[in-house]
KEVEXGU-334097 format. One record per residue (C-alpha): residue number from 1; residue in three letters; chain; x, y, z. Coordinates in steps of 0.5 Angstrom, whole numbers, plus 2048, in hexadecimal, padded with zeros to 3 digits. Example, Ala and Ser with C-alpha at 12.3 -4.5 7.8 and 13.67 -1.06 7.14 Angstrom:
// KEVEXGU-334097
{1,Ala,A,{819,7F7,810}},
{2,Ser,A,{81B,7FE,80E}},
// end
This chain:
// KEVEXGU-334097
{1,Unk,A,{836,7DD,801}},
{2,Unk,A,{83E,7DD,803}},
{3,Unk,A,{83C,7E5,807}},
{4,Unk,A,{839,7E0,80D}},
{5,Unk,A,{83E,7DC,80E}},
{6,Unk,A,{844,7E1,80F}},
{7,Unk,A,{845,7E6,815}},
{8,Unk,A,{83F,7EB,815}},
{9,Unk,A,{83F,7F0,811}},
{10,Unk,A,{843,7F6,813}},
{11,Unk,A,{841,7FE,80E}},
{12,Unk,A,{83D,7FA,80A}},
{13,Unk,A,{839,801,807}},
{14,Unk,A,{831,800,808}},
{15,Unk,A,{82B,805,805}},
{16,Unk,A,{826,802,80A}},
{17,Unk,A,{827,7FC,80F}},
{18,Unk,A,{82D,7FA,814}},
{19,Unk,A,{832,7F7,80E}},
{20,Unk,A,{834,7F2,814}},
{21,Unk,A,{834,7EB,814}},
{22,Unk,A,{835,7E6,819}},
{23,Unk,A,{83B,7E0,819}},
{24,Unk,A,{83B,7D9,816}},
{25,Unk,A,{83C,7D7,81D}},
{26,Unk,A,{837,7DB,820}},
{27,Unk,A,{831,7D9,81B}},
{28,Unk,A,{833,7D2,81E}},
{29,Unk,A,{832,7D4,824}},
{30,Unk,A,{82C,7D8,823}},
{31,Unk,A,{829,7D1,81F}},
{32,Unk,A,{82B,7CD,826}},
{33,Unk,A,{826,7D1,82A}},
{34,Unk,A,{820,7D1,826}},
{35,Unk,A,{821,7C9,825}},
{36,Unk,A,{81F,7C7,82C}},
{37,Unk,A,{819,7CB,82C}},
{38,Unk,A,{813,7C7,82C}},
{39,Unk,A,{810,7CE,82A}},
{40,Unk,A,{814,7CF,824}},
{41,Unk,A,{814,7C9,822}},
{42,Unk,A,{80C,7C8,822}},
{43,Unk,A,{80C,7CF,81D}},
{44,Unk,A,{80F,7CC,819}},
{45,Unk,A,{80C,7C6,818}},
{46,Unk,A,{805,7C8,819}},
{47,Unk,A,{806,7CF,815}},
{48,Unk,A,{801,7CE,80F}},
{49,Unk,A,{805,7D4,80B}},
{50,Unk,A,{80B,7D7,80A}},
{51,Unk,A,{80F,7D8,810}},
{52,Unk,A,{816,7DA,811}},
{53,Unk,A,{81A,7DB,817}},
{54,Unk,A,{81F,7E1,817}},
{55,Unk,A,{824,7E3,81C}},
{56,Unk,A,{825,7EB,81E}},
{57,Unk,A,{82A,7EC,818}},
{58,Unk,A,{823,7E9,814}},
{59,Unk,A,{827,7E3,811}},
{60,Unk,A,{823,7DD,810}},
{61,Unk,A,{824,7D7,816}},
{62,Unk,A,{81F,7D2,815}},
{63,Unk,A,{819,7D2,80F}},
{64,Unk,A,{814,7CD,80E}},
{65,Unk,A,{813,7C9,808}},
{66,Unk,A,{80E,7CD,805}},
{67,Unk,A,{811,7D3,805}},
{68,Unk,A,{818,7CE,801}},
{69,Unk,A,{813,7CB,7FD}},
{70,Unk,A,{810,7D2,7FA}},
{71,Unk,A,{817,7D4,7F9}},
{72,Unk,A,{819,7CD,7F6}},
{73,Unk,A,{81F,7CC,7FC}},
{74,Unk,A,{820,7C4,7FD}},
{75,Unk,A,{826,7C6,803}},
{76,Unk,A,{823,7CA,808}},
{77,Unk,A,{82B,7CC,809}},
{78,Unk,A,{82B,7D0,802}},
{79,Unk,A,{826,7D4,806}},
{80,Unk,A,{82B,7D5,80D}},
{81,Unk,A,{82D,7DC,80E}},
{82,Unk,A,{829,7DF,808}},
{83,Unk,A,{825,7E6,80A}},
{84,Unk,A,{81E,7E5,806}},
{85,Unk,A,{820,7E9,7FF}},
{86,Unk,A,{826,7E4,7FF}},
{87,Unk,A,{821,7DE,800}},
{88,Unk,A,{81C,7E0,7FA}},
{89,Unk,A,{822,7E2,7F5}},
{90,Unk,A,{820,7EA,7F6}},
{91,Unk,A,{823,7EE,7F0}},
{92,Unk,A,{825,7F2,7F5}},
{93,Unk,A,{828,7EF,7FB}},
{94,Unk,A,{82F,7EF,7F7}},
{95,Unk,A,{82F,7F7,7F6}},
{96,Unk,A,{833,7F8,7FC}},
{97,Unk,A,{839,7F4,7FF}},
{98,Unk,A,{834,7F3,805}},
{99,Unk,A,{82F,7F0,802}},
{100,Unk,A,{827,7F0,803}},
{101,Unk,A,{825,7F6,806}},
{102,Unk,A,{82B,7FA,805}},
{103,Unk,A,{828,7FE,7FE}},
{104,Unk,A,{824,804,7FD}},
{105,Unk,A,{81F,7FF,7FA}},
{106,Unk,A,{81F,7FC,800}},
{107,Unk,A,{81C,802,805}},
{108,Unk,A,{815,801,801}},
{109,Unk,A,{816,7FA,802}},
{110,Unk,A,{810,7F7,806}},
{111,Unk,A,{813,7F1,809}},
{112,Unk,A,{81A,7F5,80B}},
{113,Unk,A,{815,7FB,80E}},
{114,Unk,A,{811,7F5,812}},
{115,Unk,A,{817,7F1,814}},
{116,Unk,A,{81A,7F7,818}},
{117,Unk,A,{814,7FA,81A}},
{118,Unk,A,{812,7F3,81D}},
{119,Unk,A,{81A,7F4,821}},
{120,Unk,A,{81A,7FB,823}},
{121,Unk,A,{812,7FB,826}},
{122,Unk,A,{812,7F3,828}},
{123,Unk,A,{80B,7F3,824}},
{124,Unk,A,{809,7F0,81F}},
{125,Unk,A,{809,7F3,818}},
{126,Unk,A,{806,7F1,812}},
{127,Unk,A,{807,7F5,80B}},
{128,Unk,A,{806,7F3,804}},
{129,Unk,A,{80D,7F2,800}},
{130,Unk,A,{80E,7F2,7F8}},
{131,Unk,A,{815,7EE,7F5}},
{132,Unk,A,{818,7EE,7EF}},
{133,Unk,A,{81B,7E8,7EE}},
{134,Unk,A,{81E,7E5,7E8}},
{135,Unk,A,{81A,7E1,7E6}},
{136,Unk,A,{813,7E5,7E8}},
{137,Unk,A,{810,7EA,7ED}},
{138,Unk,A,{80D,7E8,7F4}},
{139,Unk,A,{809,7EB,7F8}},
{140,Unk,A,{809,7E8,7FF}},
{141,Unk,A,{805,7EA,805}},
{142,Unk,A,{80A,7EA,80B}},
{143,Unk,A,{808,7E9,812}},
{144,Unk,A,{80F,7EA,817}},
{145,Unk,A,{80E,7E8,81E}},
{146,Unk,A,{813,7E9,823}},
{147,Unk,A,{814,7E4,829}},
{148,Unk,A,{819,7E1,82E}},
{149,Unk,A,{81A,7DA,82E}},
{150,Unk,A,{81F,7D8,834}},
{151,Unk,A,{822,7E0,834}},
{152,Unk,A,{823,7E0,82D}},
{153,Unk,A,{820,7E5,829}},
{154,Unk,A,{81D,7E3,822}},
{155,Unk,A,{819,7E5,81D}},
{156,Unk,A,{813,7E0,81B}},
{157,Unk,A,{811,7E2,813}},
{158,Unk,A,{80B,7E0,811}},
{159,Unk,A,{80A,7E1,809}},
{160,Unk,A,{803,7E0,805}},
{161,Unk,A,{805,7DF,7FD}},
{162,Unk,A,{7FF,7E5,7FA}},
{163,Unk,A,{803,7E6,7F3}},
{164,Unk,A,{7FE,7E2,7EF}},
{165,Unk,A,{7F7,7E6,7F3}},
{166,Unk,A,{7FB,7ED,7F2}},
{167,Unk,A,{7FC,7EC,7EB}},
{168,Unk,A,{7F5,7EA,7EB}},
{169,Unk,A,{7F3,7F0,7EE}},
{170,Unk,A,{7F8,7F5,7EA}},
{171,Unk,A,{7F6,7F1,7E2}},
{172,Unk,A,{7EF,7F3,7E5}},
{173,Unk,A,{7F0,7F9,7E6}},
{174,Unk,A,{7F3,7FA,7DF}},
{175,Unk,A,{7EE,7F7,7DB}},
{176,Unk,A,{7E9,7FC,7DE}},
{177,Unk,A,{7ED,802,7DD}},
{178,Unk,A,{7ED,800,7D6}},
{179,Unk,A,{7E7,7FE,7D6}},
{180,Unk,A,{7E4,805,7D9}},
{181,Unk,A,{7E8,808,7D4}},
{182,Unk,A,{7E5,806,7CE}},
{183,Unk,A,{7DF,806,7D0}},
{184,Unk,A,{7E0,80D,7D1}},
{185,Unk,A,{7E1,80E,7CA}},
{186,Unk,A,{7DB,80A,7C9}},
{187,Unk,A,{7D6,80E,7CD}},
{188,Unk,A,{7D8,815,7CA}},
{189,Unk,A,{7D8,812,7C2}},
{190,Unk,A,{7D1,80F,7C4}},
{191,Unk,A,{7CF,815,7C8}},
{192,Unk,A,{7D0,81A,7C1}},
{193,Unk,A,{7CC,815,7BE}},
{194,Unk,A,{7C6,816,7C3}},
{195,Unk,A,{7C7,81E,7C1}},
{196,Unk,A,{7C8,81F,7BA}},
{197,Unk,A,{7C3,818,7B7}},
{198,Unk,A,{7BE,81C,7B3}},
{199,Unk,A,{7B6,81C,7B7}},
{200,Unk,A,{7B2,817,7B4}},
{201,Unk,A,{7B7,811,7B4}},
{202,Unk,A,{7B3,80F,7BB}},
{203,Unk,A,{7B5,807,7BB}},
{204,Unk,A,{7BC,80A,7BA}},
{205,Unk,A,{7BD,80F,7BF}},
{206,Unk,A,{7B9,80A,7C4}},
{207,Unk,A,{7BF,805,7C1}},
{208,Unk,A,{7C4,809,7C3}},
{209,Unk,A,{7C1,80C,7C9}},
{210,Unk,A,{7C2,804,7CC}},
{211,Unk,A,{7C9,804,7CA}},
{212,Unk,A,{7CA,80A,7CE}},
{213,Unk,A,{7C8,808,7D4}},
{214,Unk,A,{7CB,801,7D3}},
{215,Unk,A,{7D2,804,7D2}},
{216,Unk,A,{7D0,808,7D8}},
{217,Unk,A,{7CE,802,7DC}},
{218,Unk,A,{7D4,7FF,7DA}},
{219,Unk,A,{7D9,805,7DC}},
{220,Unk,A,{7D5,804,7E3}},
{221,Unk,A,{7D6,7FD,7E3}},
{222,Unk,A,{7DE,7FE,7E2}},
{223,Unk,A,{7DE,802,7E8}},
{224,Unk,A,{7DB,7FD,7ED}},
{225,Unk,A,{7DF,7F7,7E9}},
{226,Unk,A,{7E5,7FB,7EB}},
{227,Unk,A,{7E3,7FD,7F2}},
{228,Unk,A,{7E1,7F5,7F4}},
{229,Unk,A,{7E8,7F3,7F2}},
{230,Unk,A,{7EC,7F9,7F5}},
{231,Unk,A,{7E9,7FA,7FC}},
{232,Unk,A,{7E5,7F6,801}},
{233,Unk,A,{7DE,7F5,7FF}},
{234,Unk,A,{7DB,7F6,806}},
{235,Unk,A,{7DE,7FD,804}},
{236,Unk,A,{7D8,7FF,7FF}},
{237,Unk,A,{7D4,805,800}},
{238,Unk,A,{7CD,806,7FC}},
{239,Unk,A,{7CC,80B,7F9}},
{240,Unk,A,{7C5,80D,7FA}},
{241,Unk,A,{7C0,812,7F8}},
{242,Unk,A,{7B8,811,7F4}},
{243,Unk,A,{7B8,80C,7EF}},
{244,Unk,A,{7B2,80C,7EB}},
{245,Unk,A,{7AF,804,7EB}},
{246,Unk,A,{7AD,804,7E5}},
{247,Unk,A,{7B3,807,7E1}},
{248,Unk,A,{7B8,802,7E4}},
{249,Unk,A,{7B4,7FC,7E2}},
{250,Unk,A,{7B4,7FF,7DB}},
{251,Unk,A,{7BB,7FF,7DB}},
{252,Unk,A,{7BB,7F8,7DD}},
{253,Unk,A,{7B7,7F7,7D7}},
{254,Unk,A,{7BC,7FA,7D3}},
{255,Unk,A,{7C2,7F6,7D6}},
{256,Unk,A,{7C0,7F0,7D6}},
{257,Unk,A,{7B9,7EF,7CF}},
{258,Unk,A,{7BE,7EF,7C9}},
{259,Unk,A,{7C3,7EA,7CD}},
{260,Unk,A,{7BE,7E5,7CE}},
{261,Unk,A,{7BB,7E6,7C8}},
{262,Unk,A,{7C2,7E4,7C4}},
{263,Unk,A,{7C3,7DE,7C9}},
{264,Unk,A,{7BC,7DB,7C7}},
{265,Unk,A,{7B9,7DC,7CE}},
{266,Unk,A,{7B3,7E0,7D1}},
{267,Unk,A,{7B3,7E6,7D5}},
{268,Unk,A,{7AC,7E7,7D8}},
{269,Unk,A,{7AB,7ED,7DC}},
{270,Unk,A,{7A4,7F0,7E0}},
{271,Unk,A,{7A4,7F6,7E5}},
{272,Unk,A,{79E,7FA,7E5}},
{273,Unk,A,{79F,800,7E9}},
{274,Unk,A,{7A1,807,7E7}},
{275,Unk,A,{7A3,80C,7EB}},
{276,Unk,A,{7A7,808,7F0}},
{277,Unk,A,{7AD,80B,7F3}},
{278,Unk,A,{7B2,808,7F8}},
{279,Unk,A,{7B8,80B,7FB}},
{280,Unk,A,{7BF,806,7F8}},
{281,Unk,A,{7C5,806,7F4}},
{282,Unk,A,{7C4,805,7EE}},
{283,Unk,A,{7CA,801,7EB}},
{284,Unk,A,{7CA,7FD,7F1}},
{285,Unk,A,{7C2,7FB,7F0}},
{286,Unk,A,{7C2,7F9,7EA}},
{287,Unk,A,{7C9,7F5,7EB}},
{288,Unk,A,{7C5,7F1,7EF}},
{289,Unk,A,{7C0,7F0,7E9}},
{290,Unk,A,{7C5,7EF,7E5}},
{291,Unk,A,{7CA,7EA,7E9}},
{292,Unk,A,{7C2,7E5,7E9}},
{293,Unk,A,{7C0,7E6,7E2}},
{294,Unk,A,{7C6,7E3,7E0}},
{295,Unk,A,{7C5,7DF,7E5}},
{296,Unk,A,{7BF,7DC,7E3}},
{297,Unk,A,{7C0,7DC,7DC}},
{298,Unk,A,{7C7,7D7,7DD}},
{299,Unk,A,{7C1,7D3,7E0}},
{300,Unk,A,{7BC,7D3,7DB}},
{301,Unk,A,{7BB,7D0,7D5}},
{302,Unk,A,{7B6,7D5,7D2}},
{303,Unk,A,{7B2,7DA,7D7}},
{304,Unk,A,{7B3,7DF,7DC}},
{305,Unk,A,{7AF,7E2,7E0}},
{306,Unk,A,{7AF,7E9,7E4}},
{307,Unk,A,{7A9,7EC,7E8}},
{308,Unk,A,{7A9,7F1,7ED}},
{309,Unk,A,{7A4,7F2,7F3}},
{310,Unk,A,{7A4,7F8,7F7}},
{311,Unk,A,{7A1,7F9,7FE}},
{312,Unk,A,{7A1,7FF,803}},
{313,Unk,A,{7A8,7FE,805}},
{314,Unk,A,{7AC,7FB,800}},
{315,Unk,A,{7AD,7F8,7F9}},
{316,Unk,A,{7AE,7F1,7F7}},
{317,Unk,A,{7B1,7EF,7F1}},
{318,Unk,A,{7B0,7E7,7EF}},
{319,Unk,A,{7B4,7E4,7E9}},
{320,Unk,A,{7B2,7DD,7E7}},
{321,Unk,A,{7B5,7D8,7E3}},
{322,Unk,A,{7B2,7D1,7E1}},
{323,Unk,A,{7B8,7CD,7E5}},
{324,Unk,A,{7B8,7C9,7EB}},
{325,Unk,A,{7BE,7CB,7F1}},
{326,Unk,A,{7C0,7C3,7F4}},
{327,Unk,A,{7BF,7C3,7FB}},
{328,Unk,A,{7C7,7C3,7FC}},
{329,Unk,A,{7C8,7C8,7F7}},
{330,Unk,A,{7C4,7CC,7FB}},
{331,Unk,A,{7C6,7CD,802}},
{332,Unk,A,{7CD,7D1,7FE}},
{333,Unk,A,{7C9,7D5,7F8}},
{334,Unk,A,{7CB,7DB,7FC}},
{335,Unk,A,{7D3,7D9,7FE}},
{336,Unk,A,{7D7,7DD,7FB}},
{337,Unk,A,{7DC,7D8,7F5}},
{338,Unk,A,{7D7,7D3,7F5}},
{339,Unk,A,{7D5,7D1,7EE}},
{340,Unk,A,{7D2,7CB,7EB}},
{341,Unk,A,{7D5,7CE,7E4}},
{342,Unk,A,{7DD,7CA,7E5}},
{343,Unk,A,{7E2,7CE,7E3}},
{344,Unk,A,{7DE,7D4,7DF}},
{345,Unk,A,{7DB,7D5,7E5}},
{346,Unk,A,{7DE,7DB,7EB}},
{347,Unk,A,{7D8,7D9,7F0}},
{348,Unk,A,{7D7,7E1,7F1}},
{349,Unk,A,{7D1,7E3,7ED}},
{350,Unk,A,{7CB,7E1,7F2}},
{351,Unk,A,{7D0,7E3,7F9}},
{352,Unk,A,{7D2,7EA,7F5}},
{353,Unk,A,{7CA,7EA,7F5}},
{354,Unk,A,{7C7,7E8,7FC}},
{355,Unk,A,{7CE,7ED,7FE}},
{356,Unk,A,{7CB,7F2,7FA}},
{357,Unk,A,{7C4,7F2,7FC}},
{358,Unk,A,{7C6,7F1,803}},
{359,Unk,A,{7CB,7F4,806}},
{360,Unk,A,{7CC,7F9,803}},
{361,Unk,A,{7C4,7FB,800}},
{362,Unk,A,{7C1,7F8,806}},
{363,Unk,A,{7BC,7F4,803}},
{364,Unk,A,{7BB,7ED,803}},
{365,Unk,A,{7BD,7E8,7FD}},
{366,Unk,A,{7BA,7E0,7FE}},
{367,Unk,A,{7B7,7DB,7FA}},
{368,Unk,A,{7B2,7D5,7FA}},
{369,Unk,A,{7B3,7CF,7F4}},
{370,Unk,A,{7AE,7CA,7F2}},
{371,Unk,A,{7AE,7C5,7ED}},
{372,Unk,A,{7AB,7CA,7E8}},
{373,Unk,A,{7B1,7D0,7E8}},
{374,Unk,A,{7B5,7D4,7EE}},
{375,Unk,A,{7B3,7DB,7F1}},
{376,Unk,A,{7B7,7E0,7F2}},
{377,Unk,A,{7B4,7E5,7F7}},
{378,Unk,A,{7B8,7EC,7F8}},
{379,Unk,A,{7B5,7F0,7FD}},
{380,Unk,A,{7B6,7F8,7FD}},
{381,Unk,A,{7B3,7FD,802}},
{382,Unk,A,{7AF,804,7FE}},
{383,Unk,A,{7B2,807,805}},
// end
């Protein structure tokens, strides 16, 4: 910390930003402007997160508290004068004389890259930024936002903490490759079997056949899994051609009747139609199916019920469990992280579905709920 106090560094070597740093007395200086702002002053008081001030040499002049208490600083003086790789305890920050922003790692940086940025176009940057510390890896969300306070330039750093939702995501992501991959080799040993099983063997080969598709659907429910957690999901497209109805509450059937029948409840289904057919996304159909039944089955204690009611313009898939929704409960059924289950909940199953049928199918899911058990109404239309 002794580089800020001296005289400004002279041929000090840099791979990337302005080695220079400004004098223990110009800090001093600096500080003293940014004091008598009412403005300043309002920030850092009211800023809900983590905020930084930094001057044209990117060293910190003022931080608010809860940027001090997620680096676990008790004197906001340890912080005076530090460029942010400093402050967090970047293992890179100490590669060049000159400190953070000076290294070859750092011109992939994202905090350095939106810090001279901001100074350079006098516009706000925001870049995501990885740092390797000694004791672990953050990853920051950085927004810089240049402003003048009293004809001084400086540099307002907000930092959002993401590293527990990115590891999240990444840990996801991993656990679907591996997942994809092993059910590959499922789906080709179960595939040779479809092939070479001796004729005659029906109720084999019709046991075999319905692994197969399971291991199928498993695949393309991976895939979704990995899409909802890697990107927006107002981004998701169907994928639509004609889907015979019949054949896709058969697949239902396979999916869900030898599971309820382990867990001791009862899956009724009743349709009595053909050659109905409509034009939807398979996978993206039957997950709202799906995302219900297990709904209504966490809800029942022995029966579930799905018919299907078919007009001139659409299809109306209804599944019914034996169980009352409070009125409370109710009005937020469909809200997106909202459970009933405490802490073996994740409040995404009935939003994923009324999404689903909705925004991306554009159908129409409601329900209606009675002493005697729940609806669940999706609406599709036979275009």
């Amino acid at each position: 910390m002794d580089w800020y106090i001296e005289e400004e560094p002279k041929n000090f070597d840099t791979h990337f930003a302005s080695p220079n740093r400004s004098t223990m007395p110009e800090l001093i200086s600096e500080l003293e402007i940014l004091s008598k702002s009412k403005i300043v002053d309002a920030l850092m008081v009211t800023t809900g997160g983590l905020l930084a001030i930094l001057n044209k040499n990117r060293q910190v002049l003022m931080i608010n508290n809860n940027f001090l208490k997620m680096l676990g600083i008790s004197n906001p003086v340890d912080a005076f004068g530090l460029r942010p790789g400093e402050l967090v305890g970047c293992v890179h920050s100490k590669d060049m004389k000159a400190g953070c922003g000076t290294s070859e790692y750092c011109k992939t940086c994202g905090a350095v890259i939106s810090i001279i940025t901001a100074l350079e176009t006098n516009e706000p940057v925001e870049k995501k930024c990885i740092i390797d510390t000694d004791k672990n890896t953050l990853v920051l969300n950085v927004r810089t936002v240049p402003i003048v306070v009293d004809g001084l330039k400086v540099l307002l750093l907000f930092a959002d903490d993401i590293s527990e939702k990115e590891y999240s995501k990444a840990a996801n992501v991993y656990m679907c490759n591996e997942l994809k991959r092993n059910l590959e080799s499922i789906i080709s040993n179960v595939d040779f079997l479809r092939i070479h099983l001796p004729l005659g063997s029906f109720a084999i080969i019709s046991n075999v056949e319905d692994l197969f598709f399971l291991a199928k659907k498993i695949y393309k429910d991976l895939d979704f899994y990995k899409t909802i957690v890697t990107e927006n999901i107002y981004d998701i497209r169907p994928s639509v051609k004609k889907v015979n109805l019949s054949a896709l509450l058969d697949d239902v059937r396979i999916c869900f009747n030898k599971h309820y029948h382990e867990s001791h409840k009862e899956l009724k289904i009743d349709w009595n139609f053909k050659n109905i057919d409509l034009l939807t996304d398979e996978l993206l159909f039957l997950k709202v199916i799906s995302l219900l039944l297990e709904n209504a089955v966490e809800h029942t204690d022995k029966i579930v019920k799905l018919w299907v009611d078919v007009n001139e313009k659409s299809v109306v898939c209804h599944i019914w469990n034996e169980k009352k929704i409070e009125s409370d409960v109710a009005k937020r059924v469909f809200q997106k992280f909202f459970t009933t289950k405490s802490e073996l909940g994740h409040g995404f199953g009935t939003f994923m579905a009324k999404f689903i049928a909705e925004k991306v199918l554009l159908g129409k899911l409601t329900f209606t709920t009675v002493d005697n058990g729940t609806t669940f109404s999706f609406e599709h239309p036979l275009r």
